[in-house]
Structure formats: structure tokens, C-alpha cells
PDB file of N, CA, C and O in Angstrom:
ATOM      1  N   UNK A   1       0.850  -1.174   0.000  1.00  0.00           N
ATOM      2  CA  UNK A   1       0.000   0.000   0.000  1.00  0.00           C
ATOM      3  C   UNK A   1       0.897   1.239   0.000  1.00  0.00           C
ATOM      4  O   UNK A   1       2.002   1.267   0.540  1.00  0.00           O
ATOM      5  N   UNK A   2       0.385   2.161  -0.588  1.00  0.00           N
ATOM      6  CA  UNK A   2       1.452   3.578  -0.886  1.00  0.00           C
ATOM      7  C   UNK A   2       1.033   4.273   0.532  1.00  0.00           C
ATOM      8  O   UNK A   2      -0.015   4.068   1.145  1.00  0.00           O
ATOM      9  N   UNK A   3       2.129   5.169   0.919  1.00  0.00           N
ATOM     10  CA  UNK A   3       2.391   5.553   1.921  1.00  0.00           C
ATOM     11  C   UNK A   3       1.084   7.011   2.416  1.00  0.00           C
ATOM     12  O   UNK A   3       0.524   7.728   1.587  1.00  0.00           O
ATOM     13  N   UNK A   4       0.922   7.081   3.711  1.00  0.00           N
ATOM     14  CA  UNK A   4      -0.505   7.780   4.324  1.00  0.00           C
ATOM     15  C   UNK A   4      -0.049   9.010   3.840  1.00  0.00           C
ATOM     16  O   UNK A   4       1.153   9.155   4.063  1.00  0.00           O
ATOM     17  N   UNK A   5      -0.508   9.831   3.331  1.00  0.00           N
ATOM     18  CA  UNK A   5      -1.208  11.259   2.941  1.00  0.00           C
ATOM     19  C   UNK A   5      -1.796  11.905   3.682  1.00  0.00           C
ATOM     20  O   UNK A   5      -2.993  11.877   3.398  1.00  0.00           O
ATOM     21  N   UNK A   6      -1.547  12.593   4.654  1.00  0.00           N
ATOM     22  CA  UNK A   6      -2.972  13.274   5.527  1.00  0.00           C
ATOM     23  C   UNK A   6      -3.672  14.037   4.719  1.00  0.00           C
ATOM     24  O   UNK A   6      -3.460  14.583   3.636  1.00  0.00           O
ATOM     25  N   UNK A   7      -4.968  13.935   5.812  1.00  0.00           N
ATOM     26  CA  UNK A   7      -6.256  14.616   4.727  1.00  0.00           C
ATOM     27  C   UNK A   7      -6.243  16.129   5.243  1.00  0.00           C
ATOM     28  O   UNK A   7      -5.587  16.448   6.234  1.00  0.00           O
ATOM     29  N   UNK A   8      -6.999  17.033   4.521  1.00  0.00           N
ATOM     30  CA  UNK A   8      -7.254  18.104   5.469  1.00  0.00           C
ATOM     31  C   UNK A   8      -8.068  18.090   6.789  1.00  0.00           C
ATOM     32  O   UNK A   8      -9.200  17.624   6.911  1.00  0.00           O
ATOM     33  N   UNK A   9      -7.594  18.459   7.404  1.00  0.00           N
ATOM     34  CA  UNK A   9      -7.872  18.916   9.101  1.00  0.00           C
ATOM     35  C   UNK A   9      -9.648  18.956   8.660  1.00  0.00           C
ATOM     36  O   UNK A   9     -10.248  17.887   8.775  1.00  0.00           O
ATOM     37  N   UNK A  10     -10.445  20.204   8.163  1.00  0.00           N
ATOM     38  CA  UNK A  10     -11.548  20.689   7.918  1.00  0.00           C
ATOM     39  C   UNK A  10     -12.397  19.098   7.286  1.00  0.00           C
ATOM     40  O   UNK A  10     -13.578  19.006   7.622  1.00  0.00           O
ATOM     41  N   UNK A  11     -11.892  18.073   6.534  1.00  0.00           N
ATOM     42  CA  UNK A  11     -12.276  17.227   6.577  1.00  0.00           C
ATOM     43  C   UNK A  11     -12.412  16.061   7.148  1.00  0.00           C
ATOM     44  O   UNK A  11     -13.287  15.239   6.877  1.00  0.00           O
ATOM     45  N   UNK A  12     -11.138  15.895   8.351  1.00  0.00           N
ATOM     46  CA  UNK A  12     -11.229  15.184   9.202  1.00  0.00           C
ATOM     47  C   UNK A  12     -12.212  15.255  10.184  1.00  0.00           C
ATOM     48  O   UNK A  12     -12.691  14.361  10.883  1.00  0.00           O
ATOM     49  N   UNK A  13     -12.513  16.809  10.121  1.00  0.00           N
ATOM     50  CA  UNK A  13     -14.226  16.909  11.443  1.00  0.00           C
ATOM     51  C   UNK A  13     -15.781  16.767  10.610  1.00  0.00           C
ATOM     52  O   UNK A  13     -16.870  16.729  11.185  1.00  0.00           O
ATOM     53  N   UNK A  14     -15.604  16.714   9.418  1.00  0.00           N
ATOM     54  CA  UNK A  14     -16.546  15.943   9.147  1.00  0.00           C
ATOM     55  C   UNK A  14     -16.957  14.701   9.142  1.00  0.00           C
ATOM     56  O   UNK A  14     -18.118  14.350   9.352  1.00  0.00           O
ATOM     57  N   UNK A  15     -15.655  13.697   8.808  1.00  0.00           N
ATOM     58  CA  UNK A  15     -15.871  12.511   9.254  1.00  0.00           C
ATOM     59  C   UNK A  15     -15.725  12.195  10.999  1.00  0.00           C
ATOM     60  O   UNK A  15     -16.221  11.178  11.483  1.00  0.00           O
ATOM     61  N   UNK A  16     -15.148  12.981  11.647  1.00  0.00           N
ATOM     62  CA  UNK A  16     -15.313  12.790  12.821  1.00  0.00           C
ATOM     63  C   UNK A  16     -16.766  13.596  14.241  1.00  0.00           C
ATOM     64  O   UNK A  16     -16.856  13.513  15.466  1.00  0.00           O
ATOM     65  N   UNK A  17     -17.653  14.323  13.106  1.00  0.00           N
ATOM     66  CA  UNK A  17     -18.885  14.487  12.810  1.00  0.00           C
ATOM     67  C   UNK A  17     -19.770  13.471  12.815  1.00  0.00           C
ATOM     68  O   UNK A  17     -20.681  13.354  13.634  1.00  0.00           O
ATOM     69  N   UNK A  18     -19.478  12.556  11.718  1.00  0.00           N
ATOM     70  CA  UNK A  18     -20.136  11.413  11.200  1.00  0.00           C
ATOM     71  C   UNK A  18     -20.297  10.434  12.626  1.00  0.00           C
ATOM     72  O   UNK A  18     -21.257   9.817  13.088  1.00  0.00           O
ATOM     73  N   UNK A  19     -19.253  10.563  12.959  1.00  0.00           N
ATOM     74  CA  UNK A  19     -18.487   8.803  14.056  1.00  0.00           C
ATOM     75  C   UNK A  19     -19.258   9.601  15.188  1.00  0.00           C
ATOM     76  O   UNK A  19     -19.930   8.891  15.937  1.00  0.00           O
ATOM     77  N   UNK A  20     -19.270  11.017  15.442  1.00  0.00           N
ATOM     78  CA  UNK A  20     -19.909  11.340  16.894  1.00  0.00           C
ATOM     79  C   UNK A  20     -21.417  11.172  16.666  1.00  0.00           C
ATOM     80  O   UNK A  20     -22.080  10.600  17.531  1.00  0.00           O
ATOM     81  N   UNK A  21     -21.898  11.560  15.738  1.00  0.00           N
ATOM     82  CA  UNK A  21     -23.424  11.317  15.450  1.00  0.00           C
ATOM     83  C   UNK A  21     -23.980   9.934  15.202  1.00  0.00           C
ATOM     84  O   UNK A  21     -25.122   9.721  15.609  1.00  0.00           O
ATOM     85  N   UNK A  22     -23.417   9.101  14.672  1.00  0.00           N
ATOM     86  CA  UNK A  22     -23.788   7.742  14.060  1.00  0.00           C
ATOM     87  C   UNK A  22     -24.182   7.506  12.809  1.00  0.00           C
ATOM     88  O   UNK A  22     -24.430   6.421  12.283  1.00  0.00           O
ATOM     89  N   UNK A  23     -24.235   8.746  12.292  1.00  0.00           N
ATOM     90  CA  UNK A  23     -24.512   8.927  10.811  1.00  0.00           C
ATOM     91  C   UNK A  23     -24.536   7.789   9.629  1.00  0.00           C
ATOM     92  O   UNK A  23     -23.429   7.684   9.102  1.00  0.00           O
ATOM     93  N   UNK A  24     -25.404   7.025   9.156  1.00  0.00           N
ATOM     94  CA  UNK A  24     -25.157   6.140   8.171  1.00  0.00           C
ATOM     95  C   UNK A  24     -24.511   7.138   6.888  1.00  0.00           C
ATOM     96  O   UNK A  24     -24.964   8.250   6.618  1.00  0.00           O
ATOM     97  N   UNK A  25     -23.384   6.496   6.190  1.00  0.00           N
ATOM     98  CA  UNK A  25     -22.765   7.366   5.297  1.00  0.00           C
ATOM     99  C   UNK A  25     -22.316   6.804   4.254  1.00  0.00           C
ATOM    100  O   UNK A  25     -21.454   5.944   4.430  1.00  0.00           O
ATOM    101  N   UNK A  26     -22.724   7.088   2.958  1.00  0.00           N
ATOM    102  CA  UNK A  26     -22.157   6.406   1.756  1.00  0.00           C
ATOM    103  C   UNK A  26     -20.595   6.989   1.084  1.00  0.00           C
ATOM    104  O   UNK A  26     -20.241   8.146   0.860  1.00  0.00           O
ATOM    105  N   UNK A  27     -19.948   5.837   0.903  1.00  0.00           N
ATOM    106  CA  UNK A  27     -18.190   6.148   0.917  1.00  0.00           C
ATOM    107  C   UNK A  27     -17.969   6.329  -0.697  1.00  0.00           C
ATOM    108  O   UNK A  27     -18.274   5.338  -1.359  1.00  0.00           O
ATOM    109  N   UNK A  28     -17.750   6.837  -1.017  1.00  0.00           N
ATOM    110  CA  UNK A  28     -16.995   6.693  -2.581  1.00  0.00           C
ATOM    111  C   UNK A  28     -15.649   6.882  -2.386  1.00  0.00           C
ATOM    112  O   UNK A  28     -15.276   7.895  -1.795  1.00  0.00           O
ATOM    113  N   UNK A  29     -14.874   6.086  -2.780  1.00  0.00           N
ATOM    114  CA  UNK A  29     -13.544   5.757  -3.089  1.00  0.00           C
ATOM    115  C   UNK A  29     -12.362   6.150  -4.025  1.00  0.00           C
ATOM    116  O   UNK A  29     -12.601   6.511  -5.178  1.00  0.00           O
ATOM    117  N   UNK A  30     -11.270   6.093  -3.611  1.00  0.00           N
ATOM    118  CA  UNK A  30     -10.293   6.808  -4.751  1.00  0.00           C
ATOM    119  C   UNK A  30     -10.637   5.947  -6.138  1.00  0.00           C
ATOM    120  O   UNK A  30     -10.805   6.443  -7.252  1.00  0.00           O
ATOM    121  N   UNK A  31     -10.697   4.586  -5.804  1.00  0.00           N
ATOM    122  CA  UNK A  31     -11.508   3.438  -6.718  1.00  0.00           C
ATOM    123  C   UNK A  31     -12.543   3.580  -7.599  1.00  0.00           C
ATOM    124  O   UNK A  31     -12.753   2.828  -8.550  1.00  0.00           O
ATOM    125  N   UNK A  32     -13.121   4.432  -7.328  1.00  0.00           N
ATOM    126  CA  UNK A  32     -14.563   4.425  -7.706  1.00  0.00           C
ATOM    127  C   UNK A  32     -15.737   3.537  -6.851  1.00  0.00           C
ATOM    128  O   UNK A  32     -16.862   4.019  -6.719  1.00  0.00           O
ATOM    129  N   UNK A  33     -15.449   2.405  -6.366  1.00  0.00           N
ATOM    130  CA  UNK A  33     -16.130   1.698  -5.544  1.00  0.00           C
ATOM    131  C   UNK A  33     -16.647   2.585  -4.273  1.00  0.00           C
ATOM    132  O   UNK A  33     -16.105   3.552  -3.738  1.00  0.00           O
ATOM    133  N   UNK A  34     -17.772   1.986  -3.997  1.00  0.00           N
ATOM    134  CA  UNK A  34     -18.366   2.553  -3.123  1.00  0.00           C
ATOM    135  C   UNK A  34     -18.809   1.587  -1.756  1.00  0.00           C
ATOM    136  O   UNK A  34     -18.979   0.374  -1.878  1.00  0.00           O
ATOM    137  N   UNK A  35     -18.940   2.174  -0.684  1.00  0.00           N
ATOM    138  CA  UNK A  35     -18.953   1.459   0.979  1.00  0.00           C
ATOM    139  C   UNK A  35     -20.590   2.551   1.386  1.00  0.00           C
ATOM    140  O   UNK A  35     -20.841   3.741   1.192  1.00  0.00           O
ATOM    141  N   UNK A  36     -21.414   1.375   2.025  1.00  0.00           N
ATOM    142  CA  UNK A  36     -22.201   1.781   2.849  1.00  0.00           C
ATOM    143  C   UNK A  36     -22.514   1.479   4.269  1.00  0.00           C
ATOM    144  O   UNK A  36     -23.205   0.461   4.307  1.00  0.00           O
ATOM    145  N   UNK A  37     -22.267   1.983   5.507  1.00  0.00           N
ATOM    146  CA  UNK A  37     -22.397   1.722   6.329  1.00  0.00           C
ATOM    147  C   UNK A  37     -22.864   3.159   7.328  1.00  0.00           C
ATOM    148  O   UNK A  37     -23.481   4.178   7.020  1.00  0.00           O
ATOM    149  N   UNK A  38     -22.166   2.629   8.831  1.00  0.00           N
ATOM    150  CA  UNK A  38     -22.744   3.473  10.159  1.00  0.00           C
ATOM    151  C   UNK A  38     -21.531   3.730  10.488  1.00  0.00           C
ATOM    152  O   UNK A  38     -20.789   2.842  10.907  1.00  0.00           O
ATOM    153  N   UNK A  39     -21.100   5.146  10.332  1.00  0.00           N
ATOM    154  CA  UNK A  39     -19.650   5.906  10.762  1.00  0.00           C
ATOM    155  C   UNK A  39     -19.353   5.654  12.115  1.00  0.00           C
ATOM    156  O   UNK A  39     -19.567   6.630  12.834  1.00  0.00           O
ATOM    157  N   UNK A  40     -19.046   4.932  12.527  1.00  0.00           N
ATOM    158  CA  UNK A  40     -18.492   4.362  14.248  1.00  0.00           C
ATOM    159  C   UNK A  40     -17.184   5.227  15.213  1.00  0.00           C
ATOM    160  O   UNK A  40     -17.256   5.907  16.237  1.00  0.00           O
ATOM    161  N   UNK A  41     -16.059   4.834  14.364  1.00  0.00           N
ATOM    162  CA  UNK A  41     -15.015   5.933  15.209  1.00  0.00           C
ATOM    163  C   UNK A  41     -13.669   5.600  14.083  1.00  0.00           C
ATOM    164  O   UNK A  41     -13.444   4.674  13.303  1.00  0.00           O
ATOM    165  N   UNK A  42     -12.728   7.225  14.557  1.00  0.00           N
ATOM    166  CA  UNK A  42     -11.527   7.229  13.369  1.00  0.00           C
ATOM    167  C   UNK A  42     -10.157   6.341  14.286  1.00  0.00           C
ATOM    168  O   UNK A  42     -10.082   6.477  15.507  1.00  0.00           O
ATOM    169  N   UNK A  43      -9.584   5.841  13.852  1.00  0.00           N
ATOM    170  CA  UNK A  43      -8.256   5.293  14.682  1.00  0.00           C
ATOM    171  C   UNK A  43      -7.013   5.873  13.841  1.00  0.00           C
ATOM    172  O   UNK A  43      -7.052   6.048  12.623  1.00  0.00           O
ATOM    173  N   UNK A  44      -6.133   6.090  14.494  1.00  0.00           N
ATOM    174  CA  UNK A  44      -4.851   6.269  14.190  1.00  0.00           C
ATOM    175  C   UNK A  44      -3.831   5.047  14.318  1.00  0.00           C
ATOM    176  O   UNK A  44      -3.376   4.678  15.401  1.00  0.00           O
ATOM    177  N   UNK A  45      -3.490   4.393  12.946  1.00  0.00           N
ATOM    178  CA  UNK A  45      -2.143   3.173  13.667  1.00  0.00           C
ATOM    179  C   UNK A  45      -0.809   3.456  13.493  1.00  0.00           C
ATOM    180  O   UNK A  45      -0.505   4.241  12.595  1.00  0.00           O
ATOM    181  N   UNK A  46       0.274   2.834  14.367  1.00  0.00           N
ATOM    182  CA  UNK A  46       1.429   3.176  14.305  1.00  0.00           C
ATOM    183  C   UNK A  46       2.356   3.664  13.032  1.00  0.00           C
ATOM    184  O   UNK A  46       3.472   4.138  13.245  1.00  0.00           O
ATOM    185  N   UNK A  47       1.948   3.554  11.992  1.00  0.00           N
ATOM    186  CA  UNK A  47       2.800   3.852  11.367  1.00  0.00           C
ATOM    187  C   UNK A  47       2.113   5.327  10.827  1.00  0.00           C
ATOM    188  O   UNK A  47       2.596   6.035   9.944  1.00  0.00           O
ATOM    189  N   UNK A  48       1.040   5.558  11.483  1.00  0.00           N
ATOM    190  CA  UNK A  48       0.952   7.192  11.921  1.00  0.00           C
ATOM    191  C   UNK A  48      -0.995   7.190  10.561  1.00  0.00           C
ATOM    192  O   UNK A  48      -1.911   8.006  10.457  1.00  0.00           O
ATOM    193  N   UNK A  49      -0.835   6.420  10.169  1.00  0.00           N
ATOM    194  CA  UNK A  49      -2.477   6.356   8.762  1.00  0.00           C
ATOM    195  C   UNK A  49      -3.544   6.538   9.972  1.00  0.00           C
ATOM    196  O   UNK A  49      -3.555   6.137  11.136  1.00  0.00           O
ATOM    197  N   UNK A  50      -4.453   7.330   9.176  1.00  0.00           N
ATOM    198  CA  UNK A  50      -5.297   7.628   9.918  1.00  0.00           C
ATOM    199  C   UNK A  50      -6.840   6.457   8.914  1.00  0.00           C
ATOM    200  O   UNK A  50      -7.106   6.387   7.714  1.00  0.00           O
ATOM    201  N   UNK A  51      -7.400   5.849   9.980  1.00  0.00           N
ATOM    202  CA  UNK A  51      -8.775   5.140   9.347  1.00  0.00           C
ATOM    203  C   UNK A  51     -10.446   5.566  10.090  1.00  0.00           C
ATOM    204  O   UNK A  51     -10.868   6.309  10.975  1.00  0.00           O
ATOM    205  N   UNK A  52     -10.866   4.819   9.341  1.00  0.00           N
ATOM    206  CA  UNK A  52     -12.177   4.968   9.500  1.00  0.00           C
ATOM    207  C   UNK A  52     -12.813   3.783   9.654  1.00  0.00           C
ATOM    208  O   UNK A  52     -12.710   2.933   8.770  1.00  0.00           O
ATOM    209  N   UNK A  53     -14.022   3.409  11.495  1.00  0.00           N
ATOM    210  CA  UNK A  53     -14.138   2.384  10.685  1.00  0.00           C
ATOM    211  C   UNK A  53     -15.913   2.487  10.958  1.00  0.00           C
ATOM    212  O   UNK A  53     -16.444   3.103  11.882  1.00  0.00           O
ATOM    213  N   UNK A  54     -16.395   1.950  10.217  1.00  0.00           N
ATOM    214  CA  UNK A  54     -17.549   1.677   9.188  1.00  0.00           C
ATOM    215  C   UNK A  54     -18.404   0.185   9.677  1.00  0.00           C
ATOM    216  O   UNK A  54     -18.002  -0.970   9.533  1.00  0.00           O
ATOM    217  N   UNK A  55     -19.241   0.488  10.073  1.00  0.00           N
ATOM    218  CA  UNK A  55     -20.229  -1.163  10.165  1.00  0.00           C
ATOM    219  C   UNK A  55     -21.010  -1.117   9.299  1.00  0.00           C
ATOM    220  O   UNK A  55     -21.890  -0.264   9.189  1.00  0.00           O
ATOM    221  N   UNK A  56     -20.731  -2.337   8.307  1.00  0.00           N
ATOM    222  CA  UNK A  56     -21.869  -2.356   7.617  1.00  0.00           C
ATOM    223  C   UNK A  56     -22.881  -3.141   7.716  1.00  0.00           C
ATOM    224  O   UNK A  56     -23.344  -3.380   8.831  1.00  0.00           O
ATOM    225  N   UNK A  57     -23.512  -3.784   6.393  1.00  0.00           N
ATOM    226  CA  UNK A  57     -24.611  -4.712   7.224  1.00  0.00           C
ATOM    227  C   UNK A  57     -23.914  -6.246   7.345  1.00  0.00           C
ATOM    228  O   UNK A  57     -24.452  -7.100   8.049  1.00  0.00           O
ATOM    229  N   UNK A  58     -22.684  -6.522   6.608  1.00  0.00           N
ATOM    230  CA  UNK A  58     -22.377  -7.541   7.212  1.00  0.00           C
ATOM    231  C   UNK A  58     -21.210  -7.514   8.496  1.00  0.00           C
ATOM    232  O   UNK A  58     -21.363  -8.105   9.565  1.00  0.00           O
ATOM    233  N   UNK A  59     -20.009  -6.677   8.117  1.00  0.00           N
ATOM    234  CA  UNK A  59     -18.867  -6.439   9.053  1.00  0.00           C
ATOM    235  C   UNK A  59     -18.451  -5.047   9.492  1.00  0.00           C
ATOM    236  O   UNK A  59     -19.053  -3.996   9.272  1.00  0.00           O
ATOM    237  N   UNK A  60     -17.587  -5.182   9.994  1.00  0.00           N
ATOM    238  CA  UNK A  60     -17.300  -3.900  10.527  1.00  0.00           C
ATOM    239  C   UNK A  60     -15.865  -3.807   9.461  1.00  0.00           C
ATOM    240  O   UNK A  60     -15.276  -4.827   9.102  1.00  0.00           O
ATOM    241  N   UNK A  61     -15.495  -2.589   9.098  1.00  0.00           N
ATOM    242  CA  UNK A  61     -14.870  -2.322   7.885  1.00  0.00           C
ATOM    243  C   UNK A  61     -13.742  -1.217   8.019  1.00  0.00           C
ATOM    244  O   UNK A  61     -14.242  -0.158   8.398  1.00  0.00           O
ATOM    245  N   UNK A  62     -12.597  -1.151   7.857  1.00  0.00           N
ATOM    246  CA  UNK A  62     -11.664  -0.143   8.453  1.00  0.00           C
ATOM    247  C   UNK A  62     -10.935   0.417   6.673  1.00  0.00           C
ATOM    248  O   UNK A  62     -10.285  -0.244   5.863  1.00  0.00           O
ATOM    249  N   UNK A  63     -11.472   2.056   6.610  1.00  0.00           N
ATOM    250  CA  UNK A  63     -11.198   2.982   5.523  1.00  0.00           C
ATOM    251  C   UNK A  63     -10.295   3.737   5.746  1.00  0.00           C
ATOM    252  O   UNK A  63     -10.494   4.742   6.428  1.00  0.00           O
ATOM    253  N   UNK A  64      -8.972   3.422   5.186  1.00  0.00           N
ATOM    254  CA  UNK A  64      -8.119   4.750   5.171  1.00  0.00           C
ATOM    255  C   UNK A  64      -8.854   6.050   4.889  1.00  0.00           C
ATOM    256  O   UNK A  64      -9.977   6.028   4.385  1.00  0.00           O
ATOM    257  N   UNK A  65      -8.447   6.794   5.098  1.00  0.00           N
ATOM    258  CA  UNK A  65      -8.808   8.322   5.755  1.00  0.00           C
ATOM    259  C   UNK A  65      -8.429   8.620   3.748  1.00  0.00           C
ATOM    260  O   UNK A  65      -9.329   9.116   3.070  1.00  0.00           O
ATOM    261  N   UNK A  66      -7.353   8.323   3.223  1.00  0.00           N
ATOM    262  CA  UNK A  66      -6.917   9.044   2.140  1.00  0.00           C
ATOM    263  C   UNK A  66      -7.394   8.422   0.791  1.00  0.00           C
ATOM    264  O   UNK A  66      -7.087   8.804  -0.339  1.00  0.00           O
ATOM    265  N   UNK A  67      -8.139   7.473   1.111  1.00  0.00           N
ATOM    266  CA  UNK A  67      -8.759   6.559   0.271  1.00  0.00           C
ATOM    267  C   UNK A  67      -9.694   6.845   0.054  1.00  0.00           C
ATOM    268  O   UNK A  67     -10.178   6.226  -0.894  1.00  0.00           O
ATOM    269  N   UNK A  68     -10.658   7.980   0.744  1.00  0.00           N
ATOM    270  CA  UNK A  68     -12.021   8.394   0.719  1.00  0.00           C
ATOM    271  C   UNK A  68     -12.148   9.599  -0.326  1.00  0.00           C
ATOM    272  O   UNK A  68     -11.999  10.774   0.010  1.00  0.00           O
ATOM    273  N   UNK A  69     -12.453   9.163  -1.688  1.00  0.00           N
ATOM    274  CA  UNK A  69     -12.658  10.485  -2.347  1.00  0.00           C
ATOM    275  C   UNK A  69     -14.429  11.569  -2.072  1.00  0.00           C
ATOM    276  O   UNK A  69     -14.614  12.777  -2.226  1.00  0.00           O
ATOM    277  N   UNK A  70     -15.183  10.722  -1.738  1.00  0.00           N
ATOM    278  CA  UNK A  70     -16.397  11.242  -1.051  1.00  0.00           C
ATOM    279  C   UNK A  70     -16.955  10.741   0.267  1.00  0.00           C
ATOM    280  O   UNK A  70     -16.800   9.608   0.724  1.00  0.00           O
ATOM    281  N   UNK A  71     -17.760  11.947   0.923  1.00  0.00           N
ATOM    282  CA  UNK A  71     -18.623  11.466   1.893  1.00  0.00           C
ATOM    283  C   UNK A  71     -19.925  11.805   2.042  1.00  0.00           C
ATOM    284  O   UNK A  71     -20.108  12.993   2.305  1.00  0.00           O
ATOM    285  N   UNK A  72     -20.775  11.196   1.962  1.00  0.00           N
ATOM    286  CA  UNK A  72     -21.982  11.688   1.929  1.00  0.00           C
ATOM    287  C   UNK A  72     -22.914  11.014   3.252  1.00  0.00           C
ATOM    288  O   UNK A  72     -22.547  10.058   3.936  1.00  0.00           O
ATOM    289  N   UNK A  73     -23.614  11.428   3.338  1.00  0.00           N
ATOM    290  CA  UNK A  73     -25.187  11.117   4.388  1.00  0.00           C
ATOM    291  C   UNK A  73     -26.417  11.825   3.567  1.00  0.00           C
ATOM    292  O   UNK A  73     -26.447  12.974   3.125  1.00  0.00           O
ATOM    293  N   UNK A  74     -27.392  10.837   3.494  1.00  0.00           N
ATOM    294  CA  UNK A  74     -28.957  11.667   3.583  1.00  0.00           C
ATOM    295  C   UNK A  74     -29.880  11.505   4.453  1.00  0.00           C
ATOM    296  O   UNK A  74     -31.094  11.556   4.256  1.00  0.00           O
ATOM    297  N   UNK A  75     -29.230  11.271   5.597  1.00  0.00           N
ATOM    298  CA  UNK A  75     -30.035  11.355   6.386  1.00  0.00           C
ATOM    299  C   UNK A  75     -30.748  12.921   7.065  1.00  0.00           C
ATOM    300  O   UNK A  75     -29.972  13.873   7.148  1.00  0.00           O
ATOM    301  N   UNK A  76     -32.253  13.120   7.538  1.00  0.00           N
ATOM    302  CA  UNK A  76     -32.383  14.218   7.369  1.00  0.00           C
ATOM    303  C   UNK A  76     -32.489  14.577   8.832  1.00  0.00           C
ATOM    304  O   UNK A  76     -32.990  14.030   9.814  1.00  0.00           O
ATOM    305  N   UNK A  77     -31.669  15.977   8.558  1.00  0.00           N
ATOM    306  CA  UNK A  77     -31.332  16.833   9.718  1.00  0.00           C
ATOM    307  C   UNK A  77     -30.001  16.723   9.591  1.00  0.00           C
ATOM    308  O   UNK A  77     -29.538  17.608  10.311  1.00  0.00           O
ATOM    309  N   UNK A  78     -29.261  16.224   9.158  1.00  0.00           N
ATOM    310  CA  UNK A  78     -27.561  15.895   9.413  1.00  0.00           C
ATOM    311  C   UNK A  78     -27.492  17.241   8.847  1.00  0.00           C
ATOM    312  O   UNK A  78     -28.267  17.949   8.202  1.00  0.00           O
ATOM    313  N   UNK A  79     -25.778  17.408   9.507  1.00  0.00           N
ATOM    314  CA  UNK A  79     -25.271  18.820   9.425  1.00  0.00           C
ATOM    315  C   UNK A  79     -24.460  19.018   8.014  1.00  0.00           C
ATOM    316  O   UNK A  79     -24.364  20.132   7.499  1.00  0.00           O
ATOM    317  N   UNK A  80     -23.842  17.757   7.390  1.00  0.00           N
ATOM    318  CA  UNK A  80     -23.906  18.494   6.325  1.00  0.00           C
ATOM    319  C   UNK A  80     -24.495  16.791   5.367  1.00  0.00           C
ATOM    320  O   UNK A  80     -24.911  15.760   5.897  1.00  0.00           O
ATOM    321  N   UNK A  81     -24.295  17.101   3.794  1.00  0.00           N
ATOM    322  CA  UNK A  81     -24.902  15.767   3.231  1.00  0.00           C
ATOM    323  C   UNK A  81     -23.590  15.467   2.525  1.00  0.00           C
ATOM    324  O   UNK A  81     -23.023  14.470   2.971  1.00  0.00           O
ATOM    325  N   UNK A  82     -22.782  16.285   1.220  1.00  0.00           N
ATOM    326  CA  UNK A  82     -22.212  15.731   1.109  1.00  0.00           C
ATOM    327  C   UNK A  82     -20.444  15.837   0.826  1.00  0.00           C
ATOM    328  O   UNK A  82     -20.366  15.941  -0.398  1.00  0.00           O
ATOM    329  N   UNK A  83     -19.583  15.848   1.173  1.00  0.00           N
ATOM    330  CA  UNK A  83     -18.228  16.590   1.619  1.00  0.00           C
ATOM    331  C   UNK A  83     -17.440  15.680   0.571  1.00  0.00           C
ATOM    332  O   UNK A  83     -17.387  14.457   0.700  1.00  0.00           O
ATOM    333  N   UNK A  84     -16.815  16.389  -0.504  1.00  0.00           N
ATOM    334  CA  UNK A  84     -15.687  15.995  -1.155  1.00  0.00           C
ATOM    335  C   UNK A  84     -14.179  15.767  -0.923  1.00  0.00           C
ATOM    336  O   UNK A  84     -13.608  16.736  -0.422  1.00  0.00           O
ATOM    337  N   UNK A  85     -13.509  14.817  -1.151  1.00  0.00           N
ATOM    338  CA  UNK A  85     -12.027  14.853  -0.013  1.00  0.00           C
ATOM    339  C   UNK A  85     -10.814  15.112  -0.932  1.00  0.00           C
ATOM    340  O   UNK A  85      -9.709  15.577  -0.650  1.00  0.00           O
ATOM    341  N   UNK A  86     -11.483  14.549  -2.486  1.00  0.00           N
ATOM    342  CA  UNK A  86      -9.965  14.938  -3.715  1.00  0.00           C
ATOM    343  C   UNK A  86     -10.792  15.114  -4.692  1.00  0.00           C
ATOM    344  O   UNK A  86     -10.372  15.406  -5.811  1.00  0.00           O
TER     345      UNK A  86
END
């Protein structure tokens, strides 16, 4: 895997928005592939990558932070719907 990238700060509190609210949130990917789940909490691992991890309806799912080219929610009332990352 190529080496962690930090994201911007201003986008890290949206996804860390997401994880405090419970927000179900649809992922689009540097891939194009897409992840749907319930934004749970961000972890940091030693070699400093920041993730995300994600329950979906079958597992619980851990997203690099720099891998996320979108974030969205429609759920209504959420504070924002949908935050671009690249």
C-alpha cells in the first residue's frame, strides 16, 4: 500500500462528525467503488495512517482516511450531506 497522505484537518471533522453522530454514510472511493455503512469511530495506527471504521450490514470495515474520495449522508437533519475529499 502507498504511503498515508494526511487529509485536510476541515475534513477530518466531518468525518469525525459522522463517528460522533452515528450517521449512516455512503463512501466513494479513490476506486470508484463505493462502501455503505454506520460511521463508528476514526483510529490512528502506528505507522501514523489515519482510518475509518464503518459497520456495515455484514462487518465492521476499516477505511483509510486518504482513500475516501467522497462522503456523503442523507439522512435528514444531518449537518452536512455531502463533503468531497480529492
Amino acid at each position: 500500500m502507498n504511503s498515508y497522505t494526511p487529509i485536510a484537518c476541515e475534513h477530518h471533522d466531518y468525518i469525525e462528525l459522522a463517528c460522533l453522530r452515528g450517521y449512516p454514510v455512503i463512501i466513494t472511493l479513490t476506486d470508484n467503488s463505493e462502501l455503505r455503512g454506520r460511521a463508528v469511530t476514526t483510529e490512528t495506527r502506528s505507522d501514523h495512517s489515519e482510518w475509518l471504521l464503518l459497520d456495515t450490514a455484514v462487518h465492521q470495515k476499516s477505511v483509510r482516511l486518504d482513500c475516501i474520495a467522497q462522503l456523503s449522508t442523507d439522512i435528514e437533519g444531518a449537518a452536512f450531506s455531502t463533503i468531497c475529499l480529492k
